[in-house]
C-alpha positions in Angstrom: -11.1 -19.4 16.1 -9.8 -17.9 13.1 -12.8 -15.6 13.2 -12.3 -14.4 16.4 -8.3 -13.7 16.0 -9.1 -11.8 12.9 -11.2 -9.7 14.4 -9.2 -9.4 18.0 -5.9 -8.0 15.9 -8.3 -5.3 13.6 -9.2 -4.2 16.9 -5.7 -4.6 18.6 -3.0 -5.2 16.2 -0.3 -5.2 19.0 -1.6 -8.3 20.6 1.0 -11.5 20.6 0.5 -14.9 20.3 0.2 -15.0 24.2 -2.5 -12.4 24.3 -4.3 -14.1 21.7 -4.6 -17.0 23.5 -6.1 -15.6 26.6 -8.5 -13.6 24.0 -10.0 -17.3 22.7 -9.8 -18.7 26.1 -12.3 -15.7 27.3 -14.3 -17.0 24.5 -14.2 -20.5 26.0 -12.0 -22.0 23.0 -9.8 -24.9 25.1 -6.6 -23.8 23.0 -2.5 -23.7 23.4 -0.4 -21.5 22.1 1.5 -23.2 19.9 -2.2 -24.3 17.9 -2.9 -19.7 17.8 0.7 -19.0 16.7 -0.2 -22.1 13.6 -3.2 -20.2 13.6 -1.9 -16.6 13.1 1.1 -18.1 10.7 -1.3 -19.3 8.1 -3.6 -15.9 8.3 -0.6 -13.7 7.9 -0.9 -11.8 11.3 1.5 -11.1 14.0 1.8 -8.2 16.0 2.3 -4.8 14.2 5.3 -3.9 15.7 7.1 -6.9 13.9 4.3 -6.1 10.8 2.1 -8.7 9.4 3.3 -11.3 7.1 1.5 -10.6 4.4 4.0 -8.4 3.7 7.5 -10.3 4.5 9.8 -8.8 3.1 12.2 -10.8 0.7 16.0 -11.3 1.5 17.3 -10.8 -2.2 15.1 -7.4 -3.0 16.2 -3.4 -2.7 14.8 -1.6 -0.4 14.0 2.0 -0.6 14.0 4.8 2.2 11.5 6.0 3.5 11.1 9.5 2.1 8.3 10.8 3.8 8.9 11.6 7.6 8.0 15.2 8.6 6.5 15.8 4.8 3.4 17.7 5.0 1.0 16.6 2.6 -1.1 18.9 0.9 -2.4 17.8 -2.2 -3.4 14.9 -4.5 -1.3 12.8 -6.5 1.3 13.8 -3.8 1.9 10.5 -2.3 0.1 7.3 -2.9 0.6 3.9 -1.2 -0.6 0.7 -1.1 -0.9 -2.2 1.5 -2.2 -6.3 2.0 -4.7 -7.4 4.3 -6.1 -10.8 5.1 -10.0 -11.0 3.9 -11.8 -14.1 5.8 -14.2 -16.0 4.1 -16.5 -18.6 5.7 -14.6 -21.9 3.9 -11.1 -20.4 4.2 -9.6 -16.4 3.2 -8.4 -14.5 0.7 -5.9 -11.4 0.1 -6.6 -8.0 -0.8 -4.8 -4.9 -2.0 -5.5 -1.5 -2.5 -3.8 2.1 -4.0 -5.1 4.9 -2.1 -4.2 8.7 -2.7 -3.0 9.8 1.2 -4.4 13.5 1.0 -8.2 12.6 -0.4 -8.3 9.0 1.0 -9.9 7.9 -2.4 -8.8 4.5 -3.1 -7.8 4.4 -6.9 -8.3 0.6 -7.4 -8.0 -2.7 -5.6 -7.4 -6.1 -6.2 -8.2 -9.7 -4.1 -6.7 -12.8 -4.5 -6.0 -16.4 -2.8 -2.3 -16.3 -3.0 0.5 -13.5 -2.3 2.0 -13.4 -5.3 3.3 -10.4 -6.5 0.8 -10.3 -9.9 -2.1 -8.9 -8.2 -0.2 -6.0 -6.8 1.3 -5.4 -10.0 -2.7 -5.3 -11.5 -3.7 -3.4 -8.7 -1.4 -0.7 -9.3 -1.2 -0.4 -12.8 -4.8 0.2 -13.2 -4.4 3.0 -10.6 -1.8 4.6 -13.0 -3.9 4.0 -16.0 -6.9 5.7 -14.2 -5.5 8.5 -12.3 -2.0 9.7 -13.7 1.1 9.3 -11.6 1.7 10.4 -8.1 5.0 12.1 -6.7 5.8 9.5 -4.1 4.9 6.2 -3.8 4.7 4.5 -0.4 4.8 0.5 0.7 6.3 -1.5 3.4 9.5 -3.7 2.6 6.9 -6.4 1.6 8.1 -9.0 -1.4 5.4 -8.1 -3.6 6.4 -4.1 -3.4 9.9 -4.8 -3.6 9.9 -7.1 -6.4 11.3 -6.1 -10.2 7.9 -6.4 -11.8 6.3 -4.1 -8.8 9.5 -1.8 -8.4 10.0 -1.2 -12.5 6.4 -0.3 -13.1 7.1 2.9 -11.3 10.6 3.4 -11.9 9.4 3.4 -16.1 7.3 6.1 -14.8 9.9 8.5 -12.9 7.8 7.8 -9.5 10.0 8.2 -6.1 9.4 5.2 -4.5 9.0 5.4 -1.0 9.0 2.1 2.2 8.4 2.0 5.2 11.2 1.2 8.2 10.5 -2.6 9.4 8.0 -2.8 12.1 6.9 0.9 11.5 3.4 0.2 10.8 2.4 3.8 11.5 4.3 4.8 8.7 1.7 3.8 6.0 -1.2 5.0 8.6 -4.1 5.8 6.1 -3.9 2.3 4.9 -3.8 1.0 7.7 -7.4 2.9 9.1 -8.9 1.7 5.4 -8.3 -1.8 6.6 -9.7 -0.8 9.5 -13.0 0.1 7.8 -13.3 -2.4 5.4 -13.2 -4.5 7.7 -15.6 -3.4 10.5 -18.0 -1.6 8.2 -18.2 -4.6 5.5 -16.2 -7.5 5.9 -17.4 -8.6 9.5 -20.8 -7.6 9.0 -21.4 -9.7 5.3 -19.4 -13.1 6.4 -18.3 -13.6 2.5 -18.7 -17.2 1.5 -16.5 -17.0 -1.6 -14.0 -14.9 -3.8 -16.6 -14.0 -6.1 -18.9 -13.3 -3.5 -16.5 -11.0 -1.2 -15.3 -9.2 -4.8 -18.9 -8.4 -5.7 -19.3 -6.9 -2.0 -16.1 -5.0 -1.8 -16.8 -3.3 -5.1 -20.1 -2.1 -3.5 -18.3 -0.7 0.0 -15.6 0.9 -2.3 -18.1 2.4 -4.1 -19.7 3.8 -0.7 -16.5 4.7 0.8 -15.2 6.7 -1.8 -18.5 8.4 -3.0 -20.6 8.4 0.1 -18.5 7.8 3.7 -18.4 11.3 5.4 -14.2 11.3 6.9 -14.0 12.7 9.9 -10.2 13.8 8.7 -11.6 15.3 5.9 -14.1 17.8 7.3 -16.3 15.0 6.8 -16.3 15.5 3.0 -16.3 12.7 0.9 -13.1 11.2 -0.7 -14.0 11.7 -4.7 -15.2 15.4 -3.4 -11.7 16.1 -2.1 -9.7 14.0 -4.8 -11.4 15.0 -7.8 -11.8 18.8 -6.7 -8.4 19.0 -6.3 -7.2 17.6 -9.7 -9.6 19.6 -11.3 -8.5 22.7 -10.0 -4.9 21.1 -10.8 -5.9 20.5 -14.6 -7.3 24.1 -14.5 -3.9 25.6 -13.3 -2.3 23.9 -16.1 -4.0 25.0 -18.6 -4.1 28.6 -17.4 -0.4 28.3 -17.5 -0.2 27.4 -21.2 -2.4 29.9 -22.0 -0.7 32.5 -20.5 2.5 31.4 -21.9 1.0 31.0 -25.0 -0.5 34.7 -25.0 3.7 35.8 -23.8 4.2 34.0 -27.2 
């Protein structure tokens, strides 16, 4: 049953408990509701427009604004962001995480784990900083492990405008949303992960392909490291005409 839910809300996010239960009753499961909301409670789903709980968002942390309504983005390192998904395995599930750059759709670095503690967040993204630079803007939703100290001071050390989402604005964080999206029908459903190490080994292989090989319809149907690393290198080129020019003015 969990199964079938998981893959019911990838495909339809906006279905409630009561919809969900008509879903496994088409699929001949004799269920109540009370048994699917249990259900959906210990994955970490419920519909998008109250956001899943994977990313509950914790009475006693700051929140930030969200900072990038009717921005036009236009290059890399502009705005990154980052998002949790539920992962199912065949003897229980897992979490994952991910940093993705929002104009190139590369994902800088990800992380899974079998609890929701902040820590592998805090990993996830400090190896994206320690591999790719810094971005402008950094985007979440009001989820405890985004708004928590460790999470929060890692980019405020770094001068990073931190950015979240309005509650139940899903929409807002859209480009993580359509990688989960992917992962999910492209990989996760198709390999049925047993285990942790299993499902790490076979994300790093579809990260590897999605970033390096997937053709994005959104991006001409160019290839994420083709846009994100074309970019920065015609960034670091700009640069360092600039401080030769000023050092020729010299």
């Amino acid at each position: 049953m969990m199964a079938a839910l998981d893959m019911k809300y990838t495909a339809a996010p906006f279905y409630g408990v009561r919809r969900m239960t008509e879903h496994l009753r088409d699929l001949d499961f004799a269920v109540g509701r009370d048994h699917v909301r249990t259900l959906l409670r210990r994955m970490g789903l419920t519909a998008i427009w109250s956001r899943p709980d994977t990313s509950k968002p914790h009475p006693e942390h700051p929140v930030y604004p969200y900072l990038l309504r009717d921005v036009e983005i236009t290059r890399v390192n502009q705005v990154w962001s980052t998002d949790i998904t539920y992962i199912r395995l065949a003897q229980g599930f897992a979490y994952l995480t991910a940093v993705i750059d929002w104009h190139s759709r590369y994902v800088l670095s990800w992380r899974l784990s079998n609890t929701l503690e902040s820590d592998f967040c805090v990993e996830a993204l400090e190896a994206a900083l320690q591999d790719y630079g810094r971005p402008e803007i950094f985007n979440s939703d009001q989820g405890a492990q985004f708004t928590s100290g460790k999470f929060v001071e890692v980019l405020a050390k770094r001068g990073i405008s931190i950015s979240m989402d309005g509650r139940g604005r899903a929409l807002d964080n859209v480009f993580v949303e359509r990688l989960w999206r992917s992962v999910k029908y492209e990989d996760v459903f198709l390999k049925g992960y047993r285990t942790i190490p299993e499902a790490r080994e076979g994300l790093e292989k579809y990260f590897e392909f999605y970033n390096n090989a997937r053709h994005h319809q959104g991006l001409d149907y160019k290839m994420p490291a083709q846009v994100y690393f074309g970019e920065t290198r015609r960034l670091e080129s700009a640069v360092r005409a600039g401080e030769n020019l000023t050092l020729a003015r010299a």
